[in-house]
N, C-alpha and C positions, 0 to 999 in steps of 0.2 A: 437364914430366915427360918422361923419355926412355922409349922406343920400349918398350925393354926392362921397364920399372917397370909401363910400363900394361899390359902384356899379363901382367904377373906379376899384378897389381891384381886384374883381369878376373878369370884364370883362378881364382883364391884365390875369387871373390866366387859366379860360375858354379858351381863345382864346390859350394858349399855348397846352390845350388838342387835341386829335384827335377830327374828326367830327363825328364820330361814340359815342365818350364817349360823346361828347356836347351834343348830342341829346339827350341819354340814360336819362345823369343826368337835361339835361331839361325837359324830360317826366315825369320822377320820380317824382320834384318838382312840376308842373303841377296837383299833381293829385287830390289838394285841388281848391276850387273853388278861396278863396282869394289868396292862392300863387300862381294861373296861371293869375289870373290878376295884381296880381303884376310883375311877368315876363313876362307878356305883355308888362307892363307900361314901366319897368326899364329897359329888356332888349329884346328890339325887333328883333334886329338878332339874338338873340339865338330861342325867341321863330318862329321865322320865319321859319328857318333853322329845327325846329323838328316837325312845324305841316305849312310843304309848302298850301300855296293855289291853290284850282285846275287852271289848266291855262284854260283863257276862248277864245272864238273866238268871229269871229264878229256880230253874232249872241247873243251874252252877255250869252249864256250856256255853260258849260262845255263840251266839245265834247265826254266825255262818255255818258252823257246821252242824247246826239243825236242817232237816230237808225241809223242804220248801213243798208246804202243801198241797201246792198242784202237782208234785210231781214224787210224793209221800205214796205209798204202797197203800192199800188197805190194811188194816189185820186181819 
């Protein structure tokens, strides 16, 4: 089977799953270092969808690790 057919396969079979099991069985696969680069490579929405990236602001930091004004120091 070529490269391309399995990962059409997959994605067709996956995307009929819940997003709950997508995730599950994306993290499982994940847990070697060359299968999560390969589910990087080949299947971006899924790896997307189970390891979201933080949202950042405008600032380019992640707003959790900005402090939190009440408890922000003076300058």
């Amino acid at each position: 089977m070529a490269m391309e057919d399995f990962v059409r396969e997959i994605t067709s079979e996956w995307k009929d799953l819940s997003k709950s099991e997508r995730i599950k069985r994306t993290k499982k696969l994940c847990n070697s270092p060359n299968t999560r680069e390969f589910i990087q490579k080949r299947f971006p929405e899924f790896y997307a969808e189970a390891f979201p990236r933080a949202k950042t602001w405008e600032g380019g930091s992640s707003e959790s690790t900005q402090p939190h004004t009440l408890y922000a120091k003076p300058l």
